[in-house]
ZAMARGU-4260 file (C-alpha; in steps of 0.2 Angstrom, whole numbers, plus 5000, padded with zeros to 4 digits):
<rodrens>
0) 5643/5965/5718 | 5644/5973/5736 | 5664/5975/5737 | 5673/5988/5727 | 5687/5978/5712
5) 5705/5982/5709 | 5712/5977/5696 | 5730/5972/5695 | 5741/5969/5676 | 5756/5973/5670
10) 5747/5986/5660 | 5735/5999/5662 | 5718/5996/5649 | 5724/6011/5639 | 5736/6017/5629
15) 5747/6034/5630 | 5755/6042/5613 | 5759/6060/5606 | 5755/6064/5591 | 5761/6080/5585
20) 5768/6085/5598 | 5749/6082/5610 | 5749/6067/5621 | 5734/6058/5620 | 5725/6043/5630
25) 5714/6032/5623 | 5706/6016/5629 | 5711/5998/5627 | 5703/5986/5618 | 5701/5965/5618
30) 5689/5956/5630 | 5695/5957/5647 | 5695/5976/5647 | 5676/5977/5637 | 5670/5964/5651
35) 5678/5973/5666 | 5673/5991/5661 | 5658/5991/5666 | 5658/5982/5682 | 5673/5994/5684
40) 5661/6009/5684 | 5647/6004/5693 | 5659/6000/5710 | 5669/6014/5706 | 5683/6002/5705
45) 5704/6006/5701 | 5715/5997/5688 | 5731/5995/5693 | 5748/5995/5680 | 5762/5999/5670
50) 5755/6015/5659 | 5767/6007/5644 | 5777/6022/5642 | 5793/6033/5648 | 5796/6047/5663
55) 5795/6062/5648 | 5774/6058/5647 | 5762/6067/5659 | 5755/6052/5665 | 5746/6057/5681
60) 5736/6071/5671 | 5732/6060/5656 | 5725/6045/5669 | 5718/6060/5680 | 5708/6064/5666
65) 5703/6048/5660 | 5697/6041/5677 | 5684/6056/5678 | 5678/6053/5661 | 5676/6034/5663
70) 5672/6032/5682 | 5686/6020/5690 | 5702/6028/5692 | 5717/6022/5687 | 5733/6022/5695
75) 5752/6020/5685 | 5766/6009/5692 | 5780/6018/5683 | 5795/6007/5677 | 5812/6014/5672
80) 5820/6006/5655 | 5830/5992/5667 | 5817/5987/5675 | 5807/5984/5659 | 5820/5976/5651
85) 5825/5964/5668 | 5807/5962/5674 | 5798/5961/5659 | 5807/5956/5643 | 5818/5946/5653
90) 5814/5935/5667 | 5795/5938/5663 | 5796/5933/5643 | 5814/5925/5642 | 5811/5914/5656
95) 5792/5910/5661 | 5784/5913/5644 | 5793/5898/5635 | 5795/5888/5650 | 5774/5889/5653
100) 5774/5885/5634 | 5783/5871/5636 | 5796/5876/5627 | 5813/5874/5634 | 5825/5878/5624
105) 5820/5897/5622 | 5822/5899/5640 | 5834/5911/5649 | 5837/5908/5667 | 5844/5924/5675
110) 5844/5929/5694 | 5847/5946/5693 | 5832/5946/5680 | 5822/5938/5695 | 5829/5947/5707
115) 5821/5963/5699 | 5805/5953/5696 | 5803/5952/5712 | 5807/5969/5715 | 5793/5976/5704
120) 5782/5964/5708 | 5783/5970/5727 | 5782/5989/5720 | 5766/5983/5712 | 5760/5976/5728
125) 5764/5992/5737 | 5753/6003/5724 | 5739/5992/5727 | 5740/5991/5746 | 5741/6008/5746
130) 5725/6011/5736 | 5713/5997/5744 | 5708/5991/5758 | 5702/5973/5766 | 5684/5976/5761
135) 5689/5976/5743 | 5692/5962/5731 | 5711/5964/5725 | 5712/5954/5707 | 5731/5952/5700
140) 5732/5945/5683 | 5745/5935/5673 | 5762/5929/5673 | 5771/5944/5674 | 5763/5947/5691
145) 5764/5932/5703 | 5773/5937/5718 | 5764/5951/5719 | 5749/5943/5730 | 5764/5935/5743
150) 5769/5955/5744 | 5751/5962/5745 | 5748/5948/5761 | 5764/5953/5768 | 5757/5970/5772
155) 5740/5966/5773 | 5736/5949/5780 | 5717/5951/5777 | 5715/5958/5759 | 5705/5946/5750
160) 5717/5940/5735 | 5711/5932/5717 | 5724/5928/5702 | 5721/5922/5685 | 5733/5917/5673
165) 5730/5919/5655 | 5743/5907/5648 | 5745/5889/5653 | 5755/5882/5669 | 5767/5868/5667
170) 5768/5849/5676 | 5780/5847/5689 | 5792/5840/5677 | 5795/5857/5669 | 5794/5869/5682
175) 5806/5861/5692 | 5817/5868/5679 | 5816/5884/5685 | 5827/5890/5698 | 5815/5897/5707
180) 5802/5886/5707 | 5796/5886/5725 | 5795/5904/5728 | 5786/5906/5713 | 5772/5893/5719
185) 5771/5901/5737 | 5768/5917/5727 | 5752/5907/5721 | 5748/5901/5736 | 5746/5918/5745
190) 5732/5919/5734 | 5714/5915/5741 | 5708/5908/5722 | 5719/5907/5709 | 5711/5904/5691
195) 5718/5896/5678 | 5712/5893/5657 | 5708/5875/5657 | 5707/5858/5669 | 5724/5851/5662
200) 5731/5869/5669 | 5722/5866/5684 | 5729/5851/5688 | 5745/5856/5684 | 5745/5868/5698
205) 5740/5857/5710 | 5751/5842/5707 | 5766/5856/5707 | 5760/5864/5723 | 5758/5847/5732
210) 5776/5839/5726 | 5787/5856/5724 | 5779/5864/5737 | 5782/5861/5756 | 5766/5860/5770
215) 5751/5859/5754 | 5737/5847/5757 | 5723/5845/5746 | 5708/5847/5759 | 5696/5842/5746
220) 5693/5838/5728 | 5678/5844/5718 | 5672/5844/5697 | 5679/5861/5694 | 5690/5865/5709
225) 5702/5858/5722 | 5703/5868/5739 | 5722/5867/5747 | 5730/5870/5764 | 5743/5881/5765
230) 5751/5891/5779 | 5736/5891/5791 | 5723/5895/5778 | 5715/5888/5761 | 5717/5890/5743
235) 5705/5889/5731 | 5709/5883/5712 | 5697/5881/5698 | 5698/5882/5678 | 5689/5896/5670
240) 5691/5898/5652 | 5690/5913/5647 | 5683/5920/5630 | 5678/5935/5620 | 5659/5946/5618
245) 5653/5936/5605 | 5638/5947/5603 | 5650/5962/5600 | 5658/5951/5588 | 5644/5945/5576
250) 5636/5962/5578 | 5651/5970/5569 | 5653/5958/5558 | 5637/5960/5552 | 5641/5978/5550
255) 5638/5985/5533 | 5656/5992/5531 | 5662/5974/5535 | 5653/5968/5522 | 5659/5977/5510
260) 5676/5976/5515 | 5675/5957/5515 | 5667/5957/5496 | 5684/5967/5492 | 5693/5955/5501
265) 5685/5941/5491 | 5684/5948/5475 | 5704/5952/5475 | 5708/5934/5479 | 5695/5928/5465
270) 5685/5919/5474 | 5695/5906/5479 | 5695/5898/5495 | 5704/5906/5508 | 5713/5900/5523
275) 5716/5912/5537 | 5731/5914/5549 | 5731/5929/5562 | 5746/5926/5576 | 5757/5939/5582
280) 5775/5935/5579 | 5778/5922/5592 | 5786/5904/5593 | 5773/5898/5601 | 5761/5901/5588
285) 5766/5886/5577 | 5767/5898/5562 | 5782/5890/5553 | 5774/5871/5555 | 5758/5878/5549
290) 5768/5884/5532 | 5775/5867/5530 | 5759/5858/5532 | 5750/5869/5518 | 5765/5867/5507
295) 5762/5847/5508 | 5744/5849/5509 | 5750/5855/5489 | 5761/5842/5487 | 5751/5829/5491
300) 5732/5834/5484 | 5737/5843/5466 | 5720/5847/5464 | 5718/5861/5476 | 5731/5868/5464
305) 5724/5887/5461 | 5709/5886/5469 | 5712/5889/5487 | 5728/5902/5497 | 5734/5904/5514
310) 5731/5923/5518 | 5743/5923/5536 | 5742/5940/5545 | 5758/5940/5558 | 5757/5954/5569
315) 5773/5961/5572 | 5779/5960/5592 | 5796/5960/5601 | 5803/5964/5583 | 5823/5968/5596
320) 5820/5951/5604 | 5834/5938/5593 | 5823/5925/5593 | 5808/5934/5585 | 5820/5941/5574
325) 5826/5926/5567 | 5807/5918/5568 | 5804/5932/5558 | 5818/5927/5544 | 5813/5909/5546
330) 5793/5916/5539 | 5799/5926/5525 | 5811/5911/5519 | 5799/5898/5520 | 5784/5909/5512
335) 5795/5911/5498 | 5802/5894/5494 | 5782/5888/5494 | 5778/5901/5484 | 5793/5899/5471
340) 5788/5879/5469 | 5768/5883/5467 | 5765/5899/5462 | 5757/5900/5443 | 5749/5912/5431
345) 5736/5922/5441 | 5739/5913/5457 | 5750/5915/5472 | 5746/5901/5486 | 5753/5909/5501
350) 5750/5928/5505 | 5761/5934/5519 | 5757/5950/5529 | 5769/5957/5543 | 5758/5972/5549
355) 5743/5976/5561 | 5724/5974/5554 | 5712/5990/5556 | 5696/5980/5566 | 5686/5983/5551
360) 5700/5971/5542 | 5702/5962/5554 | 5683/5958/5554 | 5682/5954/5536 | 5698/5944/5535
365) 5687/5933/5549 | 5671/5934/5537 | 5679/5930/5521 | 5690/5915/5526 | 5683/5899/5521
370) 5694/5891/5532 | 5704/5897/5549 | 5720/5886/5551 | 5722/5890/5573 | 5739/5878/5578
375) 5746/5884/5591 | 5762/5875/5598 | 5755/5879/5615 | 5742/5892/5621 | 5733/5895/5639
380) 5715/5900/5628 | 5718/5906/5609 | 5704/5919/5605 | 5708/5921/5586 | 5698/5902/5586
385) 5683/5912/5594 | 5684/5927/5586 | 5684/5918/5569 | 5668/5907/5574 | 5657/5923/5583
390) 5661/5934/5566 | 5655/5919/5554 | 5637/5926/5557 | 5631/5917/5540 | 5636/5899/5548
395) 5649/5898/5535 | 5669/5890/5535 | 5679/5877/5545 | 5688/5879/5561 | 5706/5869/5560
400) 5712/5870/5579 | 5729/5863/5587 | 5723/5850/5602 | 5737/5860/5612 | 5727/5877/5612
405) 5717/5880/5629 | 5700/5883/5615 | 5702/5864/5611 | 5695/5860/5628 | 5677/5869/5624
410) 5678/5867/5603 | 5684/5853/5599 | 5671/5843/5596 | 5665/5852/5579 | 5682/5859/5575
415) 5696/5848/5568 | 5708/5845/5579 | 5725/5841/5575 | 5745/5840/5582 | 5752/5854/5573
420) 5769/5845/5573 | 5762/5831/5561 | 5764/5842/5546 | 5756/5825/5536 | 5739/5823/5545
425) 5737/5845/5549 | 5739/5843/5528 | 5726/5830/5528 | 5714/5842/5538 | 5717/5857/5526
430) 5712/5845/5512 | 5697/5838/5523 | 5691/5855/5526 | 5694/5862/5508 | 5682/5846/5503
435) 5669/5848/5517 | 5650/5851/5510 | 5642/5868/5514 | 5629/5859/5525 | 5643/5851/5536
440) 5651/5868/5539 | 5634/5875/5544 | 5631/5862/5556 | 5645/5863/5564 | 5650/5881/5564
445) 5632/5883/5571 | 5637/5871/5585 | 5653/5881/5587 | 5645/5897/5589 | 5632/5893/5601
450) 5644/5886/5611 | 5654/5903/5613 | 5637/5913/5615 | 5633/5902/5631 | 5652/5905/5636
455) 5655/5922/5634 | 5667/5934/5641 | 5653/5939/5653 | 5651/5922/5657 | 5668/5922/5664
460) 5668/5935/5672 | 5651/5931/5683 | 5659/5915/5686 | 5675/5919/5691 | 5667/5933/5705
465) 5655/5922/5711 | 5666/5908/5714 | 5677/5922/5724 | 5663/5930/5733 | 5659/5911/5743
470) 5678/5913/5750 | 5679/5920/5767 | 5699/5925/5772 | 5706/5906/5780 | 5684/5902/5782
475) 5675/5889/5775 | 5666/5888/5756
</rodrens>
């Protein structure tokens, strides 16, 4: 790659903490900072973001040191409590996270939340003008960001612009809800590709852009991309899923101290079948429907009775927010009426965890489950379905996946699909997967795992550049 990258999120890939009294920075972890680094280093690139903590931290000398130990520098967009609680747990979370989830009722419109969205979206696009220039490639990332691409092309016309967005993206019929609806699709449209998790999201996009928006023609359609005219130059839009290292994840699962861990695991639940849950604490996670359908998955076949559990690992997240709150209520309420009607001598059918898992945990939770129970009201991707496959490295267990999830798109063939809002036929499934024979898992967990090896994080990453380095600023493919 001959241009130099920068990075945009809401949040810079580390974290900052003090611990006894000594502030420390330590890197981030998931996929998109393990694929990025790298790439990162080599072009000496700059990551862009909200460092995640308050004024009292010595931010510039912790990221100071940390860009000379890891080659890309890192620069801090600093945030004061408002603005995080307007830009960020308001209009971002209480308006376009349930309303891209398609879920209305949980949304909050509020215009002095989006009038300081705006705000820190432009102080974002003033950091990143500052630090790049029209030979680099400026690549802003998720919903929280948007606008920032109109700002970044208000001062500099010729930066060459790419946005991805990690969660879904609504039909016209939903975003039109939104009160500001039209100046959040010119924000995308100051972009010169902007990226998004599946075709449906896609399509989505375009059909807003071209109906909500004002002066967007579709100049032509291809298999994995439409290219639009806007504003005297084009827009490229394509679908690229994105996924996790798989070869990092089946090369610590087969870590010995996994192993161990996940003999532990198994031998505490006593060798009964396990089905696995891991969310964080979110509606959009499906988590009370997925309680009800294993409670009728006991009504209705008695003979799983004591020898199969539900182990649901819900990692704690917005824990002020009212709505999590009471979600969080709703859990505990639920997992005690199931357990009070079929709990019996020696056995517990649901196990309920509200806390963080260590990786090595989290790794042998994946390892041991016989089964992973993935039903996601809505989701742009889910990686929880791919971790699970890429750590079952002896071919083993059953992936039940909500067709709403972005992952259903690319595993749904050898996964079973279901609506997690018909609580009888995602009971059926648990049943149909607690009967499946060994050979049947293997085949299709095999199938499953090859797929996530050829489409790897690094896949996505290759792909998404390359479809970026054929754009020229208003120039042809």
């Amino acid at each position: 790659m001959k241009r130099r990258l920068v990075v945009v999120s809401n949040r810079l890939p580390v974290a900052i903490s003090r611990t006894g009294g000594k502030w420390r920075i330590q890197p981030g972890t998931g996929g998109l900072v393990t694929a990025l680094e790298p790439l990162m280093n080599a072009n000496h690139g700059i990551w862009i973001g909200w460092p995640g903590c308050g004024p009292e931290a010595p931010v510039d000398e912790l990221i100071e040191g940390f860009s000379a130990e890891h080659g890309y520098e890192l620069k801090a967009v600093p945030l004061d409590e408002q603005e995080v609680e307007k830009y960020y747990r308001g209009f971002s979370n209480e308006a376009l996270w349930p309303l891209f989830h398609d879920l209305l009722g949980h949304c909050i419109f509020n215009l002095d939340h989006f009038r300081s969205y705006d705000a820190v979206n432009r102080r974002f696009a003033e950091i990143a003008a500052e630090y790049s220039t029209s030979k680099d490639i400026l690549w802003i990332h998720d919903y929280q960001l948007i606008l920032t691409g109109r700002h970044i092309r208000q001062l500099h016309p010729s930066h060459m612009l790419a946005f991805f967005l990690h969660i879904p993206f609504p039909p016209p019929d939903l975003l039109r809800r939104l009160p500001w609806c039209e100046q959040l699709i010119e924000g995308l449209l100051a972009y010169d590709l902007a990226g998004f998790q599946t075709l449906r999201d896609h399509r989505n996009f375009v059909h807003c852009a071209t109906t909500l928006g004002r002066g967007v023609e579709v100049r032509s359609r291809h298999r994995h991309h439409t290219i639009l005219g806007y504003d005297g130059h084009t827009i490229k839009v394509g679908h690229y899923p994105i996924s996790i290292d798989s070869a990092d994840f089946a090369a610590r699962a087969s870590s010995d101290e996994v192993a161990d861990a996940a003999w532990y695991l198994h031998e505490n639940y006593q060798h009964r079948q396990l089905i696995l849950g891991v969310d964080r604490l979110d509606y959009t996670k499906g988590i009370p429907e997925r309680f009800l359908a294993f409670e009728r998955a006991l009504e209705k076949y008695p003979e799983m009775h004591e020898k199969i559990s539900l182990v649901q690992v819900v990692v704690p997240s917005r824990t002020m927010v009212p709505d999590y709150v009471d979600l969080k209520g709703k859990l505990e309420q639920l997992a005690g009426r199931i357990n009070g009607r079929f709990s019996q001598h020696g056995w517990v059918p649901l196990h309920y965890h509200y806390r963080n898992l260590d990786p090595v945990q989290l790794l042998a939770h994946y390892r041991t489950a016989e089964i992973a129970l993935v039903t996601p009201l809505r989701d742009g991707m889910n990686l929880v379905a791919k971790e699970y496959c890429a750590s079952s490295v002896d071919n083993q267990g059953v992936l039940i996946l909500s067709k709403f999830a972005g992952a259903a798109d690319q595993l749904g063939k050898h996964a079973l699909l279901v609506n997690p809002y018909d609580i009888e036929k995602t009971a059926d499934a648990i049943h149909q997967a607690f009967c499946m024979p060994k050979a049947e898992q293997k085949r299709r967990m095999a199938l499953l795992r090859a797929q996530i090896r050829r489409n790897d994080v690094h896949h996505w990453l290759d792909n998404f550049l390359q479809e970026f380095g054929s754009r020229r600023r208003g120039g042809a493919l």
